[in-house]
C-alpha positions in Angstrom: 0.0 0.0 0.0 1.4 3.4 -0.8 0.9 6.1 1.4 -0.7 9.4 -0.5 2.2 11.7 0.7 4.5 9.4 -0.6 2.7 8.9 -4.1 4.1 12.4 -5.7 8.0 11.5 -4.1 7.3 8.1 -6.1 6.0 9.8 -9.2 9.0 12.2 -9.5 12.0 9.8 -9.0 14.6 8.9 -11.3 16.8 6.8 -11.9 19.6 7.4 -13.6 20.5 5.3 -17.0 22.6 5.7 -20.0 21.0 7.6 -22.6 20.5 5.6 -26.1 21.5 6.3 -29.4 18.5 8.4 -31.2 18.0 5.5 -34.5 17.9 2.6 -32.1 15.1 4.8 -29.9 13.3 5.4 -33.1 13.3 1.6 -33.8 12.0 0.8 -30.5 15.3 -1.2 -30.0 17.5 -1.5 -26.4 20.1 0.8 -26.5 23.6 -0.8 -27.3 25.2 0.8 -24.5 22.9 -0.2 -22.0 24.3 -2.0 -19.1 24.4 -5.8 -19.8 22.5 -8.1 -17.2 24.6 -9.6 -14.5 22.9 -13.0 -14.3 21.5 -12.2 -11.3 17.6 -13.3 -10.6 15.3 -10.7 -10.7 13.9 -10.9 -7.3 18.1 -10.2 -6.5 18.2 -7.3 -9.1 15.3 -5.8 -7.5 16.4 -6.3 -4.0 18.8 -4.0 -4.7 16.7 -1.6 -5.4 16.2 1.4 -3.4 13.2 1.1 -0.9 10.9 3.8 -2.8 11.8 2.3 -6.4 11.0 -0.8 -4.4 7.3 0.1 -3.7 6.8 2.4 -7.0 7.1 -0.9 -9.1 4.6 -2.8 -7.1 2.2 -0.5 -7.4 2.9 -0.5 -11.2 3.1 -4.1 -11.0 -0.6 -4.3 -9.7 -1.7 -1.2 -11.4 -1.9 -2.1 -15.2 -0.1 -5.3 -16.1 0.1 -4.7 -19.4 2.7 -1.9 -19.2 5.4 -4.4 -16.5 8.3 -4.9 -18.3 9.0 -8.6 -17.9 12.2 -8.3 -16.4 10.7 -6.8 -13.8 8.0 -9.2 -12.6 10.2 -12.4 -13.0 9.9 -14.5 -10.3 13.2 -15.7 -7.9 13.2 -19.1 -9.6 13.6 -18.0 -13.4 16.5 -18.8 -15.2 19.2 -15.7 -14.8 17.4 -12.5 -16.5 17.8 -12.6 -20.4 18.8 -8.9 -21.6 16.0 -6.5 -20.6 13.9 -5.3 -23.6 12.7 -1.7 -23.0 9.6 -0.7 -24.6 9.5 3.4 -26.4 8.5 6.0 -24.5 5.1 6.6 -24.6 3.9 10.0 -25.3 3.4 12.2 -22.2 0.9 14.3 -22.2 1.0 16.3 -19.3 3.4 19.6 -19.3 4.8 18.5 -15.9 5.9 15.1 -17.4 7.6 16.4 -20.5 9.4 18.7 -17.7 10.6 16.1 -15.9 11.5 13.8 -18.8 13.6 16.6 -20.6 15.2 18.2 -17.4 17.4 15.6 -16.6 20.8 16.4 -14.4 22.9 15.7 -16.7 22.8 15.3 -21.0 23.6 11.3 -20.6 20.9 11.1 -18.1 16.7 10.0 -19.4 14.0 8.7 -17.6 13.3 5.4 -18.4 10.1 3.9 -19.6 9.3 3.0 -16.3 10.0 6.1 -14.6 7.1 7.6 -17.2 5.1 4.8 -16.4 5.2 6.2 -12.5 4.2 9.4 -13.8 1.4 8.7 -15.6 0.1 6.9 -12.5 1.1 9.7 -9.9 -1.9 10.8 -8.2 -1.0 14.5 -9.4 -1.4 13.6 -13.0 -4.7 14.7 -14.1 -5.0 12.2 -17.0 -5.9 8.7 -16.5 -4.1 5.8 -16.4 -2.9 4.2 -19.3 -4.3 0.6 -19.2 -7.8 -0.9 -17.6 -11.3 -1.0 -19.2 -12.2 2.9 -18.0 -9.4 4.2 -20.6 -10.0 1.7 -23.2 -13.8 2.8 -22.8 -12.3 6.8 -23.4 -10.6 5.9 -26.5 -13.5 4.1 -28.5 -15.7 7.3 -27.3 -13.7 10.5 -27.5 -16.0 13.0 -27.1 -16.3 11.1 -22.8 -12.5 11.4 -23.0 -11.4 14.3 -20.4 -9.5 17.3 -22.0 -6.1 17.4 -21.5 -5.5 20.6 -19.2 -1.7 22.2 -20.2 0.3 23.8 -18.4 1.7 27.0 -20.3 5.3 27.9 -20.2 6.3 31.5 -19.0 7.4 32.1 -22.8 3.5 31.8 -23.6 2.1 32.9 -20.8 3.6 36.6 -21.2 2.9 36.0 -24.8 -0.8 35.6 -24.4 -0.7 38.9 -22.0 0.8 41.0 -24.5 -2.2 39.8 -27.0 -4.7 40.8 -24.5 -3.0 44.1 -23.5 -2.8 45.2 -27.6 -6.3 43.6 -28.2 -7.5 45.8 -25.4 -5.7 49.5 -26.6 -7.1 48.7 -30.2 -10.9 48.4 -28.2 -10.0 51.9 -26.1 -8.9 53.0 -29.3 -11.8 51.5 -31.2 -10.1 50.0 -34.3 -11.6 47.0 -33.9 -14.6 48.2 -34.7 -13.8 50.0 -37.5 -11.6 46.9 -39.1 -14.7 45.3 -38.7 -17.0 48.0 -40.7 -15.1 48.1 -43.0 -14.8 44.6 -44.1 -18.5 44.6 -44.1 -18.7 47.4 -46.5 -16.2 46.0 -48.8 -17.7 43.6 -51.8 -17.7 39.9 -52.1 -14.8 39.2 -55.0 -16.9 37.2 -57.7 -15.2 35.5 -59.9 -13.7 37.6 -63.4 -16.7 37.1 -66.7 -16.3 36.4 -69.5 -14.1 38.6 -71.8 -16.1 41.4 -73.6 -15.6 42.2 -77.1 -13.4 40.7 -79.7 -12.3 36.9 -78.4 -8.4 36.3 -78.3 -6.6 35.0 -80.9 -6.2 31.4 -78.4 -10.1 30.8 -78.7 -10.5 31.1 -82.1 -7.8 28.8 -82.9 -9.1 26.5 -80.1 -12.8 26.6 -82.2 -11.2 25.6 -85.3 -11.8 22.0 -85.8 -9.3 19.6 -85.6 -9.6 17.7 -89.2 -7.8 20.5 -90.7 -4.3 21.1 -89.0 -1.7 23.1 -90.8 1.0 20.1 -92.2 3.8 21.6 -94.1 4.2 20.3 -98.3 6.9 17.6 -97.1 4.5 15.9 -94.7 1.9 15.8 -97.4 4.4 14.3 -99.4 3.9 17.4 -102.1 6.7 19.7 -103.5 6.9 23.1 -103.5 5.9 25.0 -106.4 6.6 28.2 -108.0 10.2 29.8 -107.0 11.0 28.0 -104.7 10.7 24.7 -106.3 14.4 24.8 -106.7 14.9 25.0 -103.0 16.3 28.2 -100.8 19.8 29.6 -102.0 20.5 31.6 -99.1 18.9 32.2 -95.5 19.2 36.0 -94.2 19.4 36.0 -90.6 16.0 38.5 -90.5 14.3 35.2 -91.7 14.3 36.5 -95.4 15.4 34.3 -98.4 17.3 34.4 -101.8 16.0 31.9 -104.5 17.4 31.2 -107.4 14.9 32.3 -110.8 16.5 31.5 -113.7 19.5 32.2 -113.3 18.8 35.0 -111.0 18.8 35.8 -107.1 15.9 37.0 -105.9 15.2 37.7 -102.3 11.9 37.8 -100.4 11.1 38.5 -97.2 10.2 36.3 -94.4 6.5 36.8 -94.6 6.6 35.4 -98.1 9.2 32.6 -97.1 6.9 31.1 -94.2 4.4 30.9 -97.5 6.5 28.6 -99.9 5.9 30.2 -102.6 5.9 33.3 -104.4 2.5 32.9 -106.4 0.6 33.7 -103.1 2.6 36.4 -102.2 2.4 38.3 -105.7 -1.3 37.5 -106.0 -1.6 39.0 -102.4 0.6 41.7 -102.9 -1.6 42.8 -106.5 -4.9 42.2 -104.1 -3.5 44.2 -101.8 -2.7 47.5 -104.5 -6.0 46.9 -106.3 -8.2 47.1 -102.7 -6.8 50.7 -102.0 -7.5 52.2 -105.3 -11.5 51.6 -104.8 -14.0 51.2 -102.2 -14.7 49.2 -100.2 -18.0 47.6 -99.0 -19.3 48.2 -95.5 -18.7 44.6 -94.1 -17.7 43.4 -90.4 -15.2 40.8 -89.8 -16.6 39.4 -86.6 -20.9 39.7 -87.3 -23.2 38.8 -89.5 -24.9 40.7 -92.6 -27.9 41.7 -90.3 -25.8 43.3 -87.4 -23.9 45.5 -89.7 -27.2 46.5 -91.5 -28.5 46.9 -87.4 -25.0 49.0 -87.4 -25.5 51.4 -91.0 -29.4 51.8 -89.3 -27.8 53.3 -85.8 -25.3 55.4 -88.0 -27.3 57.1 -90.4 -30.2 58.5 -88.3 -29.2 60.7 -85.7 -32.1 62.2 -83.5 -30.6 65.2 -82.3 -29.2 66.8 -85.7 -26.0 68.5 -86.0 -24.6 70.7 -83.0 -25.6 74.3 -82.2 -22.2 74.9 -81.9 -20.7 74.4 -85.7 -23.8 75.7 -87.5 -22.8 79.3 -87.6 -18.8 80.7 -86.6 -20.0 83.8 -84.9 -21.5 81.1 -82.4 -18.1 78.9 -81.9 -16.7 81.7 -80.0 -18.7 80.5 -76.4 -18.4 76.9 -74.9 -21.1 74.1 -76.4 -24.6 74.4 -74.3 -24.9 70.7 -73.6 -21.2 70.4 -73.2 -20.3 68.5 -69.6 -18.5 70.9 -67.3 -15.4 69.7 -65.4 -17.1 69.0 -62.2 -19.9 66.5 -64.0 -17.0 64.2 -65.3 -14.6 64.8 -62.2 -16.4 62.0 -60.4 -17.2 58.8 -63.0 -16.6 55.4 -62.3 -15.8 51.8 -64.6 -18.1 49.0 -64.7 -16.9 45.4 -65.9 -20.1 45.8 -68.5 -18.2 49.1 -70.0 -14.5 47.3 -70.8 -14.2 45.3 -74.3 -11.6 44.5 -76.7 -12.2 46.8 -79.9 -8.9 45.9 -81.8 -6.7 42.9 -82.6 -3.6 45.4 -82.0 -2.8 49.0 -80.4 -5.7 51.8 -80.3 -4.3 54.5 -81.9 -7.0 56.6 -81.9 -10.5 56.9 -80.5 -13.6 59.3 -81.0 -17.1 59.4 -80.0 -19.7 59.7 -82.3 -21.0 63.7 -81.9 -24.5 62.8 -81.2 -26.2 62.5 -77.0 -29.2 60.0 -78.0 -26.6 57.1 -78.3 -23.4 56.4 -77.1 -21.3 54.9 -79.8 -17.4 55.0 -80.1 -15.1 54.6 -83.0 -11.5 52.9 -82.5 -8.9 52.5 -85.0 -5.5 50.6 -84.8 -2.0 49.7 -86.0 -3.2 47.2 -88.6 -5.6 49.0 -90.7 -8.8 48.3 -88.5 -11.5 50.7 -87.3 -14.2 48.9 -84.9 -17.7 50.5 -83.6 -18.6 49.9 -80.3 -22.3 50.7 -79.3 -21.8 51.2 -75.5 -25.3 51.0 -74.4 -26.3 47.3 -76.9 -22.8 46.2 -74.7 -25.1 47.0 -71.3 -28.3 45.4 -72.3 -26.6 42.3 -73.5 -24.2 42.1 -70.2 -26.5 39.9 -68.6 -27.5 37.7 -70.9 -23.3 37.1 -71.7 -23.5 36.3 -67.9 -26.1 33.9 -68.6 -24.7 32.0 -71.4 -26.6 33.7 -74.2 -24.5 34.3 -76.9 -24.8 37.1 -79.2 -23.6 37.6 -83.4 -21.8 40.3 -82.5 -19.7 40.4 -79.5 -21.1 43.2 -76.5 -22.0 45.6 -79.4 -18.2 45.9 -81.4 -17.7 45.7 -85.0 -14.8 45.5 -86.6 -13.6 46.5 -89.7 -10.5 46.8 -92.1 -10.7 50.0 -94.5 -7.3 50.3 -94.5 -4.2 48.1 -94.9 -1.7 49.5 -92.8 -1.5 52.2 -89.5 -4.1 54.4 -89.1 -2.9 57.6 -88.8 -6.7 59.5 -88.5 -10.0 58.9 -87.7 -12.2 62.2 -87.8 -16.1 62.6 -87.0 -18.0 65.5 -89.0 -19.7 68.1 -86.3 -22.2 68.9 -88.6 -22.8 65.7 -90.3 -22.3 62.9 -87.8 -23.2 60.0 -89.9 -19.9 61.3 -91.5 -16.5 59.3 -90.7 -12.9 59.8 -92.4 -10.3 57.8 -91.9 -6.6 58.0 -93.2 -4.0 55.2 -93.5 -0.2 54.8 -94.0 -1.3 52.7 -96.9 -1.6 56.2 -98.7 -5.3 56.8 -98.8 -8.3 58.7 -96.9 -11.4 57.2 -96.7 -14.9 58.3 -95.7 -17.8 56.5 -94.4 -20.9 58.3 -95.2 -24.3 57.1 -94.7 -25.8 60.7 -95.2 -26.5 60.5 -98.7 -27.2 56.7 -98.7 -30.5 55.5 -99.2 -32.1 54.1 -96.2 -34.5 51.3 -96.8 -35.9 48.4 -94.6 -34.8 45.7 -96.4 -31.5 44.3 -94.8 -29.8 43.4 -98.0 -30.3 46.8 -99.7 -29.5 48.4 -96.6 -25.6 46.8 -96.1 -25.0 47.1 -99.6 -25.3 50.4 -100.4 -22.7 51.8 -97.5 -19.1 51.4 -98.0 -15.8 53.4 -97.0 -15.4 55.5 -100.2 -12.0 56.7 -101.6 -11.4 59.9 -101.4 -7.6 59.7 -101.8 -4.9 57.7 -102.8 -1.2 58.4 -103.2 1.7 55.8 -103.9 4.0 58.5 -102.8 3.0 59.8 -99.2 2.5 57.7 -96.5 -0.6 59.8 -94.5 0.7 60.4 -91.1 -2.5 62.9 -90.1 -5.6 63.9 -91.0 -8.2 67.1 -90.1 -11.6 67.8 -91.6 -13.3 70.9 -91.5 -16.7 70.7 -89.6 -19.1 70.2 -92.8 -16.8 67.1 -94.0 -16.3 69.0 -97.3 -12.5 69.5 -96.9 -9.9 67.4 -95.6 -5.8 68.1 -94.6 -3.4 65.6 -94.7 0.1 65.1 -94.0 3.0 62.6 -94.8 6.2 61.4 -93.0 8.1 63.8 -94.9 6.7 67.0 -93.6 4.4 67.7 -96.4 0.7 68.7 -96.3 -1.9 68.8 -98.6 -5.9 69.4 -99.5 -8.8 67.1 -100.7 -11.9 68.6 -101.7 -14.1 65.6 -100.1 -17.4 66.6 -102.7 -15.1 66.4 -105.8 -12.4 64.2 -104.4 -10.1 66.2 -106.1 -6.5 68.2 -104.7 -6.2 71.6 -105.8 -2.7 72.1 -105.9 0.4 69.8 -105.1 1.5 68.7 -101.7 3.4 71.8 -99.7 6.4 70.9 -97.3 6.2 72.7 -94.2 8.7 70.8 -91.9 11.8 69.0 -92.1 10.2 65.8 -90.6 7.1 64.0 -90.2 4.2 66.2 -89.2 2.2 64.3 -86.4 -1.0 65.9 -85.8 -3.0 68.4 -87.5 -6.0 70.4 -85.9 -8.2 73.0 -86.8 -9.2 75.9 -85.1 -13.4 75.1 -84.3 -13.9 79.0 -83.5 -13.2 80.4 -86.9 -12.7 77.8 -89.1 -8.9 79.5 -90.5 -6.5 78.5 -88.2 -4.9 75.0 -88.8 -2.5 73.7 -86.2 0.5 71.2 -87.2 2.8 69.7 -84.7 6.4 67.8 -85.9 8.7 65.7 -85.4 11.2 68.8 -86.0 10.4 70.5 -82.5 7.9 72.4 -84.5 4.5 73.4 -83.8 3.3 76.0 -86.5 -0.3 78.0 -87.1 -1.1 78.3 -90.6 -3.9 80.6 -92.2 -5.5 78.2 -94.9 -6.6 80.9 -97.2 -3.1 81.8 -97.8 -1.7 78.3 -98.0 0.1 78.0 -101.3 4.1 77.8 -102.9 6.4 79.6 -100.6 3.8 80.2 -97.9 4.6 81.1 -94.6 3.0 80.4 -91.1 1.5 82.8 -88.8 3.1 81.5 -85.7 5.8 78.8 -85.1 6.2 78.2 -82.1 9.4 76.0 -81.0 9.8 73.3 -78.5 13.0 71.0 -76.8 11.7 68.1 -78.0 9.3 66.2 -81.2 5.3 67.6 -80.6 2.9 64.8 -80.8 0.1 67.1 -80.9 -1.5 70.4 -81.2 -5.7 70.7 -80.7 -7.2 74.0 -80.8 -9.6 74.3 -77.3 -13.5 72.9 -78.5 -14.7 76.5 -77.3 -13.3 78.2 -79.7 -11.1 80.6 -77.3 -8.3 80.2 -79.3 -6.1 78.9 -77.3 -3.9 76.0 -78.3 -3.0 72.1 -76.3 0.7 70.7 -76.7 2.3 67.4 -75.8 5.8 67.7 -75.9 8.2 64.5 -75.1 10.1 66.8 -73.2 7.7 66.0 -70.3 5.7 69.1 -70.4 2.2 69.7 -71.8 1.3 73.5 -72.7 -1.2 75.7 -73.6 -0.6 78.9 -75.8 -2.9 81.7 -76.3 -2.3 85.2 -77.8 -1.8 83.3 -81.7 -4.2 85.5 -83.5 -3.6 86.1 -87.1 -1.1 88.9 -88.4 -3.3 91.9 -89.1 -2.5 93.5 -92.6 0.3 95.9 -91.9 0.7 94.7 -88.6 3.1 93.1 -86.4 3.0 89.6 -85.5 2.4 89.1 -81.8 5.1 86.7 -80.2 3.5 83.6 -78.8 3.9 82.5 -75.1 2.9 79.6 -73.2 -0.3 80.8 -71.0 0.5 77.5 -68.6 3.4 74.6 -68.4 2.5 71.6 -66.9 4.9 69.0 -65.8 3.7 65.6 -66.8 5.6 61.6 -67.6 5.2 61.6 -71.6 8.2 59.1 -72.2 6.2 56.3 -73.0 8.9 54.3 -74.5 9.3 51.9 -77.3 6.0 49.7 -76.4 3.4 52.5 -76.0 1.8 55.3 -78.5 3.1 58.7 -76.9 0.3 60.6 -75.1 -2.0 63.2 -76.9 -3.4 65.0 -74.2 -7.0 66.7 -75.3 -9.6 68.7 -73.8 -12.6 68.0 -72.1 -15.8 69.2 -74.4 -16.2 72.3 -72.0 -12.5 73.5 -72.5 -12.0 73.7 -69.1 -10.2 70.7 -68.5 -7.4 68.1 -70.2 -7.7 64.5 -70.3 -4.1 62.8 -70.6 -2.8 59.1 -70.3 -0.3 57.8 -67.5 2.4 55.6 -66.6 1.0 54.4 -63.8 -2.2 53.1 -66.0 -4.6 55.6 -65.2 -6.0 58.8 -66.8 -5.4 61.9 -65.7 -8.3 64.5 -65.4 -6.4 68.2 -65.5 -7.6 71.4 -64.5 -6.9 73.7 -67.5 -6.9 76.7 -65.7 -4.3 75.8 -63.0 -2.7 72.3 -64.3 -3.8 70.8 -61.3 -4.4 67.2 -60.8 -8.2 66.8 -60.7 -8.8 62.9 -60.5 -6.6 60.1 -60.9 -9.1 57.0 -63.1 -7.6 53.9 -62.4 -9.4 50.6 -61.6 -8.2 47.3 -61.6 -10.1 46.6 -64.4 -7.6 49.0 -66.5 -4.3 46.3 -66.9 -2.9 48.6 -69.0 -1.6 52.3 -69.9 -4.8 54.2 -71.3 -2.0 55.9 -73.9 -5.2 57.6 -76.0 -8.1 59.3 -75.1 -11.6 60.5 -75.7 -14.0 62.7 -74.7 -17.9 62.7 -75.3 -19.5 66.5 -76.6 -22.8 66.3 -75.2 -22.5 63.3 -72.3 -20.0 63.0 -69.1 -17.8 59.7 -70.6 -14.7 59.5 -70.7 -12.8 56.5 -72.7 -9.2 55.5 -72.8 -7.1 53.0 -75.0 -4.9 50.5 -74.5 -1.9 48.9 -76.4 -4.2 45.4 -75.9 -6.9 46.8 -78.2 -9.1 47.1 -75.4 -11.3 50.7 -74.1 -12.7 51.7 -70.8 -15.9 53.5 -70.7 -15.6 56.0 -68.0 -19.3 57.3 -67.0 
């Protein structure tokens, strides 16, 4: 019988042994160093035994006879003691056991088995015994099975009061209930829809069937025809390639090589000529024959008519009357229903259509492509692209290829709105006009009779940028070599020859909306000059020329008609002149001066279109792209920074920009093809 005072002495003895080597304690093995058995019985080994040890292993003995080791219960007339097989320490799981197992006196010295055997029966403990039928019963149910109540070290105990104390300044304080607000207020993230606009290039390759893959002539066991028949003389290192023709080299470039064969490539080529010398048909390459009929239908009948504003001059001279002030778009917002790829490659250039009963954007790109984008079709038919519902023409866009190469202008007529020019490096300016079309309800007549009419083509200037007067009856143009010339758009005829002006390539071209005379051109050269376009002729001069540090993108005269002029300079600084009225007869000309400098990033790099800042429709504030992909509202008076649009929804650098006459929208461009719809 052991006496309760003597049950936590018993508990907490040792005895000390020779610590085994960590694999064979992981193998459940004896340690190899363990003191070998004298021969002696057991009943003599445990004679020997202190008094205390004596009695703890009797009470263990009767306790749970599971866990006796059998060295230790042998009886004084075994056979000497075979070599005593030590079972693995159970886990303890009491905070004062794993104290007492890992503070030993010294690093040889462990408690034995045995000695955490004793613990886990010490009357302190306050789990249960390892062995008899009330534990078993606790490990088939464990939900009857007592908790195990942990001791906490000092470490986490002062840990857990420096929790409390922060938790309890942050409730003074009353952060906590503000963290908590606010994650209330912010929205659930739902997962991204489905992309708006033209599909990638991946999915339409994915929805090309498989029975057709592209094999090469060898695989098909065919030979190559034409030039290269013969097989490839030379390989250039651009990718290009020199045949032999009979007898003669002739290179192609790579395009044509990856064709195999130079019939394509001179029939394309000769398609390619004969397409920019007529017109061509109004015809999408992503809908069907009715959308682009539902398209010609939206374009040709404006409900509003022309604007106030261009009807007569002497009324230019004040801002528009349904023109959005500063403060109406200085607080817009993007919705995932109002973001949608237009293009396949970089916008270039965007431009609403002048008209408030619809809202309906025109986008052109690097490749020759002009798409239409009716904003509000693209928010009724959200929902049903959330839905599954799928729709001939993607969220509203159209696309289209008047051109073949760059577009370098893309011009709406105030007065005429069904009215749309465009002008290409290919060397031409087209217009789509549906004013004079005939409008009939019938689908096919309808599509038809539209088309993007010729109204200029030149093999020897590559059209760098376009301006039309307000009527669309006359159109500017200018080249890559720093010439400029005039289209009568009625006659489609050019009443003198092309007139150099700068040294390089002329980048813009704007004309003033107050009086109709003064036309704008920014270059290359550093230049930006002001031109009176009654006098311009052989050996003209320009009113004004105004010089800058670095190459102008662009020059726009202010929508109010106050005269006063918008630069973008790469020199990092956009600028706006006034004071460049035209030289009286006889009189001086008046020294222009910038009215207001403001500092802004415009080195977009290699990647990125340089920025064209422009005005609002109001004139009193400048819409600009930036680096750190948002658009930047200006005020023009001051320069200050008015609002900052970003969203994560804009993944890229809004490089151009539009702004609506009549409505608060705002729209930027990306180098992805894709707009955002400000509103």
């Amino acid at each position: 019988v052991v006496d309760a005072a003597t049950a936590p002495t018993v508990a907490t003895a040792r005895m000390p042994t020779t610590r085994a080597k960590p694999a064979e304690r992981k193998r459940g093995r004896p340690a190899s160093n363990a003191p070998k058995p004298s021969g002696e019985p057991a009943e003599a080994a445990e004679a020997a035994m202190p008094a205390k040890r004596r009695m703890g292993v009797a009470v263990a003995r009767r306790a749970s006879p599971r866990h006796t080791q059998p060295a230790l219960v042998a009886s004084a007339q075994q056979a000497p003691a075979a070599p005593v097989q030590l079972a693995p320490a159970a886990p303890v799981l009491s905070s004062e056991g794993v104290q007492a197992h890992s503070d030993a006196s010294t690093p040889g010295e462990r408690q034995a088995p045995e000695d955490l055997l004793l613990m886990a029966e010490a009357p302190e403990n306050p789990l249960p015994a390892a062995g008899g039928r009330k534990a078993a019963a606790a490990r088939k149910d464990p939900a009857k099975e007592p908790p195990a109540e942990v001791e906490l070290s000092e470490y986490e105990r002062e840990r857990q009061a420096n929790l409390a104390r922060n938790r309890a300044y942050l409730q003074s304080l009353g952060l906590l209930e503000s963290a908590r607000a606010l994650r209330d207020e912010m929205p659930a993230r739902t997962a991204p829809s489905k992309a708006r606009g033209l599909q990638p290039a991946r999915k339409q390759r994915e929805a090309q069937t498989a029975s057709d893959p592209r094999r090469s002539l060898r695989s098909k066991g065919m030979t190559p025809e034409g030039d290269f028949a013969g097989g490839v003389h030379a390989e250039g290192a651009d990718g290009s390639v020199v045949v032999m023709v009979a007898g003669e080299a002739v290179r192609y470039s790579a395009a044509a090589a990856l064709r195999l064969g130079t019939d394509a490539a001179a029939e394309e080529s000769v398609a390619k000529r004969s397409r920019l010398s007529v017109n061509i048909s109004f015809r999408s390459l992503n809908a069907s024959e009715s959308i682009d009929a539902a398209y010609l239908q939206l374009l040709r009948a404006p409900s509003d008519g022309p604007l106030k504003a261009s009807v007569k001059s002497s009324e230019r001279a004040v801002p528009f009357e349904s023109a959005p002030m500063l403060g109406k778009i200085s607080n817009l917002s993007l919705r995932e229903a109002r973001v949608a790829k237009l293009t396949k490659r970089d916008i270039v250039h965007l431009a609403f259509q002048p008209r408030s009963d619809c809202l309906l954007l025109a986008a052109a790109d690097k490749a020759g492509h002009v798409a239409l984008w009716d904003v509000r079709r693209a928010d009724e038919t959200s929902a049903e692209k959330e839905e599954g519902e799928k729709d001939d023409a993607p969220d509203g866009v159209l696309l289209l290829q008047p051109h073949e190469q760059y577009v370098s202008g893309l011009k709406w007529s105030l007065d005429r709105p069904s009215r749309l020019f465009t002008a290409s490096y290919d060397g031409t300016v087209r217009v789509l006009d549906l004013s004079r079309a005939p409008a009939s309800s019938s689908i096919g007549v309808a599509s038809s009779s539209a088309s993007w009419s010729l109204v200029l083509h030149s093999d020897e200037n590559d059209i760098s940028a376009l301006e039309v007067d307000a009527a669309g009856n006359v159109a500017w143009w200018a080249d890559n070599k720093g010439a400029m010339g005039m289209v009568d758009v009625r006659q489609k005829t050019s009443p003198s020859p092309p007139l150099y002006l700068h040294d390089r390539k002329i980048n813009f071209l704007s004309l003033d909306p107050g009086d109709g005379i003064r036309l704008a051109s920014c270059s290359t050269d550093a230049t930006v000059c002001v031109w009176d376009i009654r006098a311009l002729g052989k050996n003209c001069k320009s009113e004004h020329t105004i010089g800058h540090t670095k190459s102008c993108q662009s020059a726009v005269w202010a929508p109010s008609g106050s005269g006063e002029l918008l630069t973008t300079c790469y020199d990092d600084t956009l600028r706006i002149w006034s004071a460049l009225e035209l030289k009286l007869a006889g009189g001086a000309k008046v020294k222009a001066s910038p009215k207001l400098s403001i500092r802004h990033n415009c080195n977009t790099g290699r990647w990125i279109v340089p920025f064209r800042a422009i005005w609002t429709a109001a004139a009193d504030g400048i819409v600009v792209g930036s680096m750190h992909r948002q658009m930047h509202l200006l005020e023009a008076s001051s320069g200050g920074l008015v609002k900052a649009y970003g969203s994560e929804l804009m993944t890229a650098i809004p490089a151009r920009n539009a702004a609506h006459p009549t409505l608060p929208v705002l729209a930027g461009g990306t180098a992805s093809g894709r707009v955002h719809i400000y509103s």
